[in-house]
TORROSE-942667 format. One record per residue (C-alpha): residue number from 1; chain; x, y, z. Coordinates in Angstrom, 3 decimals, padded with zeros to 6 digits. Each point is the difference from the previous one (the first is absolute). Layout:
N
@i: NUM; ch: A; xx: X; yy: Y; zz: Z
...
***
This chain:
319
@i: 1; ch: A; xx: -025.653; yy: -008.050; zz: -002.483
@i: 2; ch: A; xx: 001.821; yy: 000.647; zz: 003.025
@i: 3; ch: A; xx: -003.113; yy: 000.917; zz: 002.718
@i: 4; ch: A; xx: 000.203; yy: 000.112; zz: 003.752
@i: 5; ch: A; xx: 004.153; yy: -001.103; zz: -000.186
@i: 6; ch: A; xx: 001.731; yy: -000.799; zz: 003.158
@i: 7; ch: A; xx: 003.312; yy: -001.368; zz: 000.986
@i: 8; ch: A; xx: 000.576; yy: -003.085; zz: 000.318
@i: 9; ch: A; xx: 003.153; yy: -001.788; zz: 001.663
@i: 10; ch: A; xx: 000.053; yy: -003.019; zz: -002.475
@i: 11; ch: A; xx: -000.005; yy: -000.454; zz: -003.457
@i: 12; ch: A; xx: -002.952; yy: -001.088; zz: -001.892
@i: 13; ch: A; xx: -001.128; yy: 000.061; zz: -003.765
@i: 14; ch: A; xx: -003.323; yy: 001.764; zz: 001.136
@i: 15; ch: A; xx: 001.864; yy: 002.856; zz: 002.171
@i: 16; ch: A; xx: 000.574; yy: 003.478; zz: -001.064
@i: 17; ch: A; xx: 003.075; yy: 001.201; zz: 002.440
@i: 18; ch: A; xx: 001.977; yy: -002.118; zz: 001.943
@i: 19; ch: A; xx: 002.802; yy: 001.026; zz: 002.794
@i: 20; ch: A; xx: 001.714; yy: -003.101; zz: 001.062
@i: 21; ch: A; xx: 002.223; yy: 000.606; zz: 003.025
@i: 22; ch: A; xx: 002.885; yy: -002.490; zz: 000.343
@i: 23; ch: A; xx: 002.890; yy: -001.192; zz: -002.029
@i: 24; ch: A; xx: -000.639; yy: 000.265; zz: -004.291
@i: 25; ch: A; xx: 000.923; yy: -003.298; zz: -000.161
@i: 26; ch: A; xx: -002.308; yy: -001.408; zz: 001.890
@i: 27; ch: A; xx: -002.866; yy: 001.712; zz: -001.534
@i: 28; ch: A; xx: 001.421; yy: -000.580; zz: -003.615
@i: 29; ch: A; xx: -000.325; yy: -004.336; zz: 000.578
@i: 30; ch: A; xx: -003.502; yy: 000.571; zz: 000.084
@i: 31; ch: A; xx: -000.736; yy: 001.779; zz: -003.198
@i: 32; ch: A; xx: -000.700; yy: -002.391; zz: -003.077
@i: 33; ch: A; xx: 002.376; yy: 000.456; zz: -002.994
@i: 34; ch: A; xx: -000.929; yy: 002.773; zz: -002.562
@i: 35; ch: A; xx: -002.384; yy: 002.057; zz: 002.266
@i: 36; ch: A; xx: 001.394; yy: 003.829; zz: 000.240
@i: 37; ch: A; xx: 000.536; yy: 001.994; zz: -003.472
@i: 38; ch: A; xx: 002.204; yy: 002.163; zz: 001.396
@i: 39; ch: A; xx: 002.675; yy: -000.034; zz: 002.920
@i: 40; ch: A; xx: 001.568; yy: 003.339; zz: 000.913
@i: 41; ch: A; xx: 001.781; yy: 000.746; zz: 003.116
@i: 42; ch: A; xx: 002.797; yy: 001.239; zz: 002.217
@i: 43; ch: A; xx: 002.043; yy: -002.289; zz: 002.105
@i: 44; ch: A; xx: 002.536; yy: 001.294; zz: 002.358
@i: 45; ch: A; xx: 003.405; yy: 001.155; zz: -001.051
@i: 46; ch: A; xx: 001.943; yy: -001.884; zz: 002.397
@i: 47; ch: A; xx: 001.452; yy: 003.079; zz: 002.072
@i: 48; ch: A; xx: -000.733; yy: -000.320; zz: 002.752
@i: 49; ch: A; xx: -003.135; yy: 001.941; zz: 000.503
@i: 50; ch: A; xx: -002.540; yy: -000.346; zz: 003.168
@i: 51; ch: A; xx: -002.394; yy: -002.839; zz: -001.823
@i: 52; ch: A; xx: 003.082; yy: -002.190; zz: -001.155
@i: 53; ch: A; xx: 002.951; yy: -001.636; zz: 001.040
@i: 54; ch: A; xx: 003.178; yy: 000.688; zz: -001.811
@i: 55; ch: A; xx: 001.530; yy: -003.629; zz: -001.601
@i: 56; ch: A; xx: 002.832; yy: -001.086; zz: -002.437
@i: 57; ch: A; xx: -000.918; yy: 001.275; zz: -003.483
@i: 58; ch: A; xx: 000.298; yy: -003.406; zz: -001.486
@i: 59; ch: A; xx: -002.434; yy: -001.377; zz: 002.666
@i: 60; ch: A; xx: -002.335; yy: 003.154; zz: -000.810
@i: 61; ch: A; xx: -000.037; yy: -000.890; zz: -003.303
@i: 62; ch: A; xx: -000.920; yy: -003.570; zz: 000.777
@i: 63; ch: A; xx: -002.577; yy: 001.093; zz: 002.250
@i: 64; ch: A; xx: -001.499; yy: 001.904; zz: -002.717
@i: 65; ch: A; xx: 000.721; yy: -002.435; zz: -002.509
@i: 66; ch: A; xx: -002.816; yy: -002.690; zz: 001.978
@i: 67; ch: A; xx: -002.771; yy: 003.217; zz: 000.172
@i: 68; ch: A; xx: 000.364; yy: 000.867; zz: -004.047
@i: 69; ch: A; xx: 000.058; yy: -004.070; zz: -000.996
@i: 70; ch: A; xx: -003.313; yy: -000.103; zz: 002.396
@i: 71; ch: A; xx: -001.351; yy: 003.440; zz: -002.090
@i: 72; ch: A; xx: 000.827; yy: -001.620; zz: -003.092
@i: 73; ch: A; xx: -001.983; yy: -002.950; zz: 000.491
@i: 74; ch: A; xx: -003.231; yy: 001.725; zz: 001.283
@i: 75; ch: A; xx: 000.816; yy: 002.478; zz: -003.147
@i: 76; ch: A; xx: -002.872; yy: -000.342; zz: -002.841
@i: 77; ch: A; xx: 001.428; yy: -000.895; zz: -003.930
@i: 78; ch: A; xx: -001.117; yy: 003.671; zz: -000.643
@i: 79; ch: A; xx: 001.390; yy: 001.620; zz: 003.147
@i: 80; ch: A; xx: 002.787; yy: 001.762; zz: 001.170
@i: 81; ch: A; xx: 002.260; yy: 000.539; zz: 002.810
@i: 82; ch: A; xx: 001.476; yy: 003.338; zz: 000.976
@i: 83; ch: A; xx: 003.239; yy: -000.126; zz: 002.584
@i: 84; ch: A; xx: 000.702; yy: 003.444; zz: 001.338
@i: 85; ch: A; xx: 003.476; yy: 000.628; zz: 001.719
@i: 86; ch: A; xx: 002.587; yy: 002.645; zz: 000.756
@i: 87; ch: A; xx: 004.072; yy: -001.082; zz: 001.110
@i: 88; ch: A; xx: 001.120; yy: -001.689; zz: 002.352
@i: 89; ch: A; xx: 002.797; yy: 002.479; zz: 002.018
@i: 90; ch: A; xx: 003.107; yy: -001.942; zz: 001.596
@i: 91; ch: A; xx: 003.094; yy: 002.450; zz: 001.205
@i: 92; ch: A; xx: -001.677; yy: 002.431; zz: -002.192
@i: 93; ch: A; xx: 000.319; yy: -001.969; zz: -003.389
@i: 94; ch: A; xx: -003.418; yy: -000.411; zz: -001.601
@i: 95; ch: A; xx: -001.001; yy: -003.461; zz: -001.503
@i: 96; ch: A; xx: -002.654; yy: 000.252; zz: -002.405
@i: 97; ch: A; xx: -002.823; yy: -002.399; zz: 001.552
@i: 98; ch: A; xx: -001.626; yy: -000.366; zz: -003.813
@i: 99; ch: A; xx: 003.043; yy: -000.976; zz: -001.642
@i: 100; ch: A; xx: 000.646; yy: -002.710; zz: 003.252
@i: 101; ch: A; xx: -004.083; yy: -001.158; zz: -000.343
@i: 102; ch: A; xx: 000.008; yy: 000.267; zz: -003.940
@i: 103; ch: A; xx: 001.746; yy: -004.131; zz: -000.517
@i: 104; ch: A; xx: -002.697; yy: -000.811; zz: 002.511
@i: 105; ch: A; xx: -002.622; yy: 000.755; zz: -002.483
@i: 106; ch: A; xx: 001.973; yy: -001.291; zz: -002.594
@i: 107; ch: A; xx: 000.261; yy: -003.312; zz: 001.475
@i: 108; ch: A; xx: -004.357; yy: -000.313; zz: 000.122
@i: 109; ch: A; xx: 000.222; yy: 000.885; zz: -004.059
@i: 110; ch: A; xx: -001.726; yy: 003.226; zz: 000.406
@i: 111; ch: A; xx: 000.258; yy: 002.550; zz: -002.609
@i: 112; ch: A; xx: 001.076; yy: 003.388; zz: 001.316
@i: 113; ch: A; xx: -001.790; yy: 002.705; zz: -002.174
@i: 114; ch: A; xx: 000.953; yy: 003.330; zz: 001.791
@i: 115; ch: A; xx: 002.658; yy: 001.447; zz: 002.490
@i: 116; ch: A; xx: -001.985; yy: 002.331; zz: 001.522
@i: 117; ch: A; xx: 001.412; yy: 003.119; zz: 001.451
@i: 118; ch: A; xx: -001.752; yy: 001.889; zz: 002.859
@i: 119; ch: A; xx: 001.537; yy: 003.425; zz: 000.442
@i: 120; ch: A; xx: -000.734; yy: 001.738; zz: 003.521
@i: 121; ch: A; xx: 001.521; yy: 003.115; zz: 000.947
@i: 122; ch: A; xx: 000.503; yy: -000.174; zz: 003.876
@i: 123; ch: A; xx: 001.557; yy: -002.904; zz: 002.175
@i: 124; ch: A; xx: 003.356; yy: 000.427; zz: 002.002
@i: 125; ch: A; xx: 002.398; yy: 001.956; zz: -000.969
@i: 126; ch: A; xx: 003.571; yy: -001.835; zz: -000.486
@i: 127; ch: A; xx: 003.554; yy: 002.084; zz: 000.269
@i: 128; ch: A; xx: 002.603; yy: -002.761; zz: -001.237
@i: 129; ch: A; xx: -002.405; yy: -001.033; zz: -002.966
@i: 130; ch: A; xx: -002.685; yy: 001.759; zz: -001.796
@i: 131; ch: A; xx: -003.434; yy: -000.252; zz: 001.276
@i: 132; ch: A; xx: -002.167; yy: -002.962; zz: -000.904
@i: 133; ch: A; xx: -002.917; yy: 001.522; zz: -001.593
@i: 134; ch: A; xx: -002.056; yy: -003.264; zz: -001.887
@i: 135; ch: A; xx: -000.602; yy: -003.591; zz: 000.565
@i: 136; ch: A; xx: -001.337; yy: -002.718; zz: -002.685
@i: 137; ch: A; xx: -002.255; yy: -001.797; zz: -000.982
@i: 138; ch: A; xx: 000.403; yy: -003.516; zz: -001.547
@i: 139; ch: A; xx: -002.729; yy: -000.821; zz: -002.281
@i: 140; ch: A; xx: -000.559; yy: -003.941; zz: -001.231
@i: 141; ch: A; xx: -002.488; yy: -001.912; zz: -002.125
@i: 142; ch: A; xx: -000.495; yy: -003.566; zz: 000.652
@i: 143; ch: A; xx: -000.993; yy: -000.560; zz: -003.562
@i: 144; ch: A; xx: 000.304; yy: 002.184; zz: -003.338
@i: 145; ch: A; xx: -003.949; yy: 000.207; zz: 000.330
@i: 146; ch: A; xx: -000.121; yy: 002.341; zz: 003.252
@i: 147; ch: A; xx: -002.437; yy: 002.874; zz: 000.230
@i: 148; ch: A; xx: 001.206; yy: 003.745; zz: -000.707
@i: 149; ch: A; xx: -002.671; yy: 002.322; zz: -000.016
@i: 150; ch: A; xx: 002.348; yy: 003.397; zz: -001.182
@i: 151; ch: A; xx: -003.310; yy: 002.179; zz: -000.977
@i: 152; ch: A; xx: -000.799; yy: -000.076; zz: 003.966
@i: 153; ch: A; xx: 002.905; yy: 001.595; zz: 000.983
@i: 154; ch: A; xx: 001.055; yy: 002.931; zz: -002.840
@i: 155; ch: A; xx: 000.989; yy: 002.795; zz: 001.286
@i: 156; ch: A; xx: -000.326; yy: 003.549; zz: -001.841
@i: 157; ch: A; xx: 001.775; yy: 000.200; zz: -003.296
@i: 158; ch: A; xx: 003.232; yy: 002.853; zz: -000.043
@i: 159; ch: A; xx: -001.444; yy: 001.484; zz: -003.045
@i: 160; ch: A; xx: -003.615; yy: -000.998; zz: -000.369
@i: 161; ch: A; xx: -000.185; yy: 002.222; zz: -003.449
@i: 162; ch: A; xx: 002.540; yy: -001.380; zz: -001.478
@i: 163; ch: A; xx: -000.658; yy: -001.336; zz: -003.605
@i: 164; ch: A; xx: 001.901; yy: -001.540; zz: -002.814
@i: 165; ch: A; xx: 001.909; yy: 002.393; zz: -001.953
@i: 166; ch: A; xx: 000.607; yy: -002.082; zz: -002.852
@i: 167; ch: A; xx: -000.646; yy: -003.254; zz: -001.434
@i: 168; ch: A; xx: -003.768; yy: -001.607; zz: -001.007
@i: 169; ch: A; xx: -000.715; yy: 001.020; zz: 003.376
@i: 170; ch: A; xx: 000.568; yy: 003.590; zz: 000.033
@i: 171; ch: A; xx: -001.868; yy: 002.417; zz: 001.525
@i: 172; ch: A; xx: -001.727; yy: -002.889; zz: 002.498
@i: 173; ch: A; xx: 000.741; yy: -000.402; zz: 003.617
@i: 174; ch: A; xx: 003.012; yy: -002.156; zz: 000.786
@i: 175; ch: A; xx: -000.930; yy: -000.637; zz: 003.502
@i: 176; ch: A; xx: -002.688; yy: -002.185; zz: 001.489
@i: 177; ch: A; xx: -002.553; yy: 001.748; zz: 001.468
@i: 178; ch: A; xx: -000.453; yy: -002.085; zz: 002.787
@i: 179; ch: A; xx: 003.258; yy: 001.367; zz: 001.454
@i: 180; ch: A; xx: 003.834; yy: -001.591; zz: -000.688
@i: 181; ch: A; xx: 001.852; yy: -003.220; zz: 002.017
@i: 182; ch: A; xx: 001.338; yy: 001.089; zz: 003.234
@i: 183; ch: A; xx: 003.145; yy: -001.570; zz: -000.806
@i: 184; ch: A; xx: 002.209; yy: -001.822; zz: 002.416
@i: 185; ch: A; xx: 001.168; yy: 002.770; zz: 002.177
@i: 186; ch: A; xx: -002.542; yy: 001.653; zz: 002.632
@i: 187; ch: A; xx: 000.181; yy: 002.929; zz: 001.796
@i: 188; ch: A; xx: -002.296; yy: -000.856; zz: 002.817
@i: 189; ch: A; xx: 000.248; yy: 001.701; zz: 003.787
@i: 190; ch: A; xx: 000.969; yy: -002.414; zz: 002.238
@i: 191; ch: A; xx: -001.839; yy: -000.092; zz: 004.070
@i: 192; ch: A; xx: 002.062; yy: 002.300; zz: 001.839
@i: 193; ch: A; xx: -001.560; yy: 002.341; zz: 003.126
@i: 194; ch: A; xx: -001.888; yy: 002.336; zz: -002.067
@i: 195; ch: A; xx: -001.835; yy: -002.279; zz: -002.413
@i: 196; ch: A; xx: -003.403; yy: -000.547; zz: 000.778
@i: 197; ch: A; xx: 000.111; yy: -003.852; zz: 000.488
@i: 198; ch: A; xx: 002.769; yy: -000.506; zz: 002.344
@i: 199; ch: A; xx: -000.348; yy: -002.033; zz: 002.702
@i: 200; ch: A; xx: 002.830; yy: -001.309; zz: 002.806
@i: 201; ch: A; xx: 001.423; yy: -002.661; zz: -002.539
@i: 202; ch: A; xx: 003.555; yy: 001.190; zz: -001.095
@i: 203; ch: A; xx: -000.394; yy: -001.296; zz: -003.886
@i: 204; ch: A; xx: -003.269; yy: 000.848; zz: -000.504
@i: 205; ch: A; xx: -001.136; yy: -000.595; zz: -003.825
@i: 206; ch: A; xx: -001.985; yy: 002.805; zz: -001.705
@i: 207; ch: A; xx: -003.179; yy: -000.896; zz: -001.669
@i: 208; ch: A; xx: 000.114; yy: 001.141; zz: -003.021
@i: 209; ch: A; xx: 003.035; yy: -002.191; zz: -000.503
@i: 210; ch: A; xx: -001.823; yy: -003.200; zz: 000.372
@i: 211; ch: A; xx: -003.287; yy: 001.220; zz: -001.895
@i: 212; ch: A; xx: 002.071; yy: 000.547; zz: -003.549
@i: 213; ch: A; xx: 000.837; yy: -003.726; zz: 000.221
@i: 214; ch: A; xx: -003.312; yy: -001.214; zz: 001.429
@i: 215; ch: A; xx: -001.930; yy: 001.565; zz: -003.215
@i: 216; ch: A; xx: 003.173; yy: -001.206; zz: -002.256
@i: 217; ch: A; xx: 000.352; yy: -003.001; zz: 000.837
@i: 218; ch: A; xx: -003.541; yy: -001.039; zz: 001.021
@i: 219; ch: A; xx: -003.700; yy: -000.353; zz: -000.276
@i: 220; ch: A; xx: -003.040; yy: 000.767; zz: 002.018
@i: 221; ch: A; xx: -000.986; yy: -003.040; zz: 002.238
@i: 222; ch: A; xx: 003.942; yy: -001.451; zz: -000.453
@i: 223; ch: A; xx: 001.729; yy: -000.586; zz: 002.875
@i: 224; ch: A; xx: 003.254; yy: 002.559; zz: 001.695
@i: 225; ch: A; xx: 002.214; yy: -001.500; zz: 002.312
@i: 226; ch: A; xx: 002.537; yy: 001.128; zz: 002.118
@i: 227; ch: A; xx: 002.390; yy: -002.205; zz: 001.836
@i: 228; ch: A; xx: 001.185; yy: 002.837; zz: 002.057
@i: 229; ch: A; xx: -002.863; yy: 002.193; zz: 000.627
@i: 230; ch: A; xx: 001.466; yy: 003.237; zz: 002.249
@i: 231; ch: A; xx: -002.738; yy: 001.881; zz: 000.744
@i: 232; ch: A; xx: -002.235; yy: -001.245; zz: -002.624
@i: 233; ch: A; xx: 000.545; yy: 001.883; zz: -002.993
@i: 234; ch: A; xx: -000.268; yy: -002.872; zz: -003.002
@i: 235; ch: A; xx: -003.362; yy: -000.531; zz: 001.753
@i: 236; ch: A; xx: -001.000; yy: 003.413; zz: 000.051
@i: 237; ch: A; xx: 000.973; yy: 000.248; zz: -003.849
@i: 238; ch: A; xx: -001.919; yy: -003.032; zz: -000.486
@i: 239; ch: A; xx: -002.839; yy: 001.181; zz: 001.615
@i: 240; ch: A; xx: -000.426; yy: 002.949; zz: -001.651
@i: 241; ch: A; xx: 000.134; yy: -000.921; zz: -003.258
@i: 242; ch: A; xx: -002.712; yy: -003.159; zz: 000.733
@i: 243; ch: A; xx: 002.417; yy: -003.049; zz: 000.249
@i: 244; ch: A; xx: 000.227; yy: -002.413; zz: 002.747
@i: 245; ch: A; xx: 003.041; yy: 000.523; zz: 002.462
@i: 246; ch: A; xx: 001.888; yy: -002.450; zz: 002.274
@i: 247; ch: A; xx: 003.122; yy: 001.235; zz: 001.798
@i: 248; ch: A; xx: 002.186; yy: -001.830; zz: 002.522
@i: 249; ch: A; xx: 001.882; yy: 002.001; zz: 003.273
@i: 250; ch: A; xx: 001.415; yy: -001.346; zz: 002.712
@i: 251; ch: A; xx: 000.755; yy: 003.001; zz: 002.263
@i: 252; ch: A; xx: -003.416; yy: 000.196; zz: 002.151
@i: 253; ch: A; xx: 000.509; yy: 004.004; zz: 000.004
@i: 254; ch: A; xx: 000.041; yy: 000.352; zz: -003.726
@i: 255; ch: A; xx: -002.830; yy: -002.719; zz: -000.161
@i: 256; ch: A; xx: -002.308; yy: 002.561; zz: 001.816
@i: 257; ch: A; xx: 001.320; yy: 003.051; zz: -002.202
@i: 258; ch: A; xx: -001.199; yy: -001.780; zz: -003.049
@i: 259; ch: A; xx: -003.396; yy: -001.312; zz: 001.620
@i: 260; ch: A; xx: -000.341; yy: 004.262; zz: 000.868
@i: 261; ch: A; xx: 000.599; yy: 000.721; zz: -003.031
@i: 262; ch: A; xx: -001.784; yy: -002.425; zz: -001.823
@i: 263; ch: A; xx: -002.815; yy: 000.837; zz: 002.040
@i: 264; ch: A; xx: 000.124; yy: 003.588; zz: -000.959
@i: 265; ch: A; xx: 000.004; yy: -001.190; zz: -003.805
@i: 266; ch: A; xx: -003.226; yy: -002.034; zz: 000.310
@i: 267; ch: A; xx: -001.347; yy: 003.281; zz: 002.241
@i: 268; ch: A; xx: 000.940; yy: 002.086; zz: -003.196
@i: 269; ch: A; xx: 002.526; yy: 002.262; zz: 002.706
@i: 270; ch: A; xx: 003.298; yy: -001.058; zz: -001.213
@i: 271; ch: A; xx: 002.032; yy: 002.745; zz: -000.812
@i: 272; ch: A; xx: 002.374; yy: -000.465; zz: -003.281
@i: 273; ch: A; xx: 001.710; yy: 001.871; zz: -002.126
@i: 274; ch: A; xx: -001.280; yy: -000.465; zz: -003.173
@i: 275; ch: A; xx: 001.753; yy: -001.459; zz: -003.349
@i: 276; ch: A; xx: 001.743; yy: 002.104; zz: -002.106
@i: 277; ch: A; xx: -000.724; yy: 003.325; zz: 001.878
@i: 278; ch: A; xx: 003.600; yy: 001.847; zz: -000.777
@i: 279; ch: A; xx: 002.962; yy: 000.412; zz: 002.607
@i: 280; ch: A; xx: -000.559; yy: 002.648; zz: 002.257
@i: 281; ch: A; xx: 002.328; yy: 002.667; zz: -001.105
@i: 282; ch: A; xx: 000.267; yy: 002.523; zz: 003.059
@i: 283; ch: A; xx: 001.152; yy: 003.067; zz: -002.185
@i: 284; ch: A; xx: -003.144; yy: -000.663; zz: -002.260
@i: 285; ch: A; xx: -002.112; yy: 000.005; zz: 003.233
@i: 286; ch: A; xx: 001.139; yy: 003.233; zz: 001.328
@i: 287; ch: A; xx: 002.053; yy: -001.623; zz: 003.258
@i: 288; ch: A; xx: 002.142; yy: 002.113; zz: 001.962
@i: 289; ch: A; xx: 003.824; yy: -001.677; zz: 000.304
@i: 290; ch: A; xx: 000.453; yy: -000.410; zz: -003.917
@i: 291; ch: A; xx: 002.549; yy: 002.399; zz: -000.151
@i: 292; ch: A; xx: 003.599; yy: -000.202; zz: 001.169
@i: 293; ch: A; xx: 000.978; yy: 002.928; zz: 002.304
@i: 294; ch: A; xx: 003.334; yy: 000.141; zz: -001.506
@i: 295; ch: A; xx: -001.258; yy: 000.064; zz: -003.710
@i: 296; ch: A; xx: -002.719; yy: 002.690; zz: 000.613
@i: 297; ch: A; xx: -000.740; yy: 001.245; zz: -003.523
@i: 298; ch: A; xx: 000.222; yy: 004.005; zz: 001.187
@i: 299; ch: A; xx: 003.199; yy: -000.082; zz: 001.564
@i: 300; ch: A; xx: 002.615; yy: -000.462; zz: -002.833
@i: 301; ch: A; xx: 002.813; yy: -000.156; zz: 002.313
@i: 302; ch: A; xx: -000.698; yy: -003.839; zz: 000.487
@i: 303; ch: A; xx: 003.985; yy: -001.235; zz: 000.720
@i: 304; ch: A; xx: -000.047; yy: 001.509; zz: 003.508
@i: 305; ch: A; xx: -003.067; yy: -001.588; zz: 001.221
@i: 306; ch: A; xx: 001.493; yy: -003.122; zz: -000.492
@i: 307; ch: A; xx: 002.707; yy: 000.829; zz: 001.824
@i: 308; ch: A; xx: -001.997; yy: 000.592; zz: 003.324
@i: 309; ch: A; xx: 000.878; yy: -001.596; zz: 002.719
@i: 310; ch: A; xx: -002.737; yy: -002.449; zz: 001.016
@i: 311; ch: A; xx: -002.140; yy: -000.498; zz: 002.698
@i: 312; ch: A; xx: 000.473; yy: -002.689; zz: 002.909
@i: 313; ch: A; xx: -002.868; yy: -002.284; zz: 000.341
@i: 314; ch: A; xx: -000.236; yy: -002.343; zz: 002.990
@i: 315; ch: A; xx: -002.444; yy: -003.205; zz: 000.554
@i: 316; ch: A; xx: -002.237; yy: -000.965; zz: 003.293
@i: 317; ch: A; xx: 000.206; yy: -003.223; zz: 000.035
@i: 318; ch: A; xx: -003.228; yy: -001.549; zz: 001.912
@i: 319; ch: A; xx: 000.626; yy: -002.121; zz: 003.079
***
């Protein structure tokens, strides 16, 4: 279906991947209404970071506000839209940026069916607050006939022998065999150094992330767009799971990393870390560093150790 692809810079019906590099609105007015089945993205946080400009919240939210009424309208009867975010951080107070973006939704008459929680495990670590370890996803339907395609993205059943005990149904397997819902928390890895698809961008989305809601929430052929591509991720997802991509960036740097990596894809050289493959545990793989000096399990005299005094560590900085 999808021979001989190549990226273009401009949307049209008869395209398979599309990188548009400028401002989302600008691309969005040219898009007829009802064309993509599924939007799913990203959008900056608002703090500050190298590829935005920090604003007032309420003029962040308005900002926002003209991208997802754009989304909405270019959003097919059966599609849905998918608004990732984390907090916005002012003198260390968090605001959640879902619960500020939620009315904004709520204003177009979509229907939110899930408040999805991505769990992660590293990120910085806080000493006034506790950590932040997860960010959300907002899930909407346009319509109560939208697309969910659950049997695409089971995951392995707790107890895959487990049957009914009593009942008409005893002794039979209570659990489908095609694996159980995910549910609406998921414990994903985010893009840090070590994983195998980082790249320069600071908020780098992982893969798999974006493929559980590309076979969800979507069919082969069906259009995936993202308003705020990164480094190309939704496009990747879409890619590789034989949908038709479009993606919108307007920082020329991160519009080459995604043309690279979408490149790559098509090439079949893409390195990803593939869905559900299980958190690396580093005790289960043998890594040195597991264990605590102070809490070594063959000296019982632990209460001293911790008493030590500890080491002085000093920085280089670079010049």
């Amino acid at each position: 279906m999808f021979d001989n692809s190549k990226i273009a810079n401009r949307f049209h019906p008869s395209e398979r991947l599309v990188v548009f590099p400028g401002d989302c609105l600008e691309f969005l007015k040219s898009i007829p209404d009802e064309t993509f089945q599924l939007v799913v993205t990203s959008p900056p946080y608002n703090l500050g970071k190298e590829y935005e400009q920090r604003i007032d919240l309420e003029a962040y939210v308005e900002q926002q506000r003209c991208v997802i009424r754009e989304c909405v309208r270019t959003l097919k009867l059966t599609g849905s839209i998918c608004w990732e975010v984390g907090n916005y951080v002012e003198n260390g107070a968090i605001i959640p940026l879902d619960a500020m973006l939620f009315p904004v939704f709520a204003e177009l008459h979509l229907r939110c069916r899930n408040r999805i929680v991505w769990h992660f495990e590293h990120g910085l670590h806080c000493t006034r607050r506790f950590s932040g370890r997860y960010e959300s996803i907002l899930w909407f339907t346009k319509t109560d006939g939208y697309l969910f395609d659950l049997d695409s993205v089971r995951v392995p059943q707790k107890y895959p022998g487990k049957k009914h005990f009593k009942g008409p149904k005893a002794g039979e397997y209570s659990c489908n065999p095609l694996g159980k819902n995910p549910g609406d928390v998921w414990i994903i890895p985010n893009v840090k150094s070590n994983h195998v698809e980082k790249t320069e961008h600071p908020c780098q989305f992982p893969v798999e992330l974006i493929e559980r809601l590309v076979l969800a929430l979507s069919r082969e052929g069906d259009w995936v767009f993202d308003p705020f591509l990164g480094t190309g991720t939704s496009v990747i997802a879409a890619y590789r799971h034989r949908r038709r991509g479009a993606g919108v960036e307007i920082q020329e740097r991160y519009v080459a990393i995604a043309q690279e990596r979408l490149n790559r894809t098509l090439e079949g050289t893409l390195r990803v870390r593939p869905m559900n493959r299980q958190v690396f545990d580093p005790r289960n793989a043998g890594r040195a560093l597991t264990t605590a000096p102070w809490s070594d399990p063959t000296d019982g005299n632990v209460e001293p150790r911790l008493l030590e005094r500890r080491a002085k560590y000093k920085a280089k900085c670079r010049k």
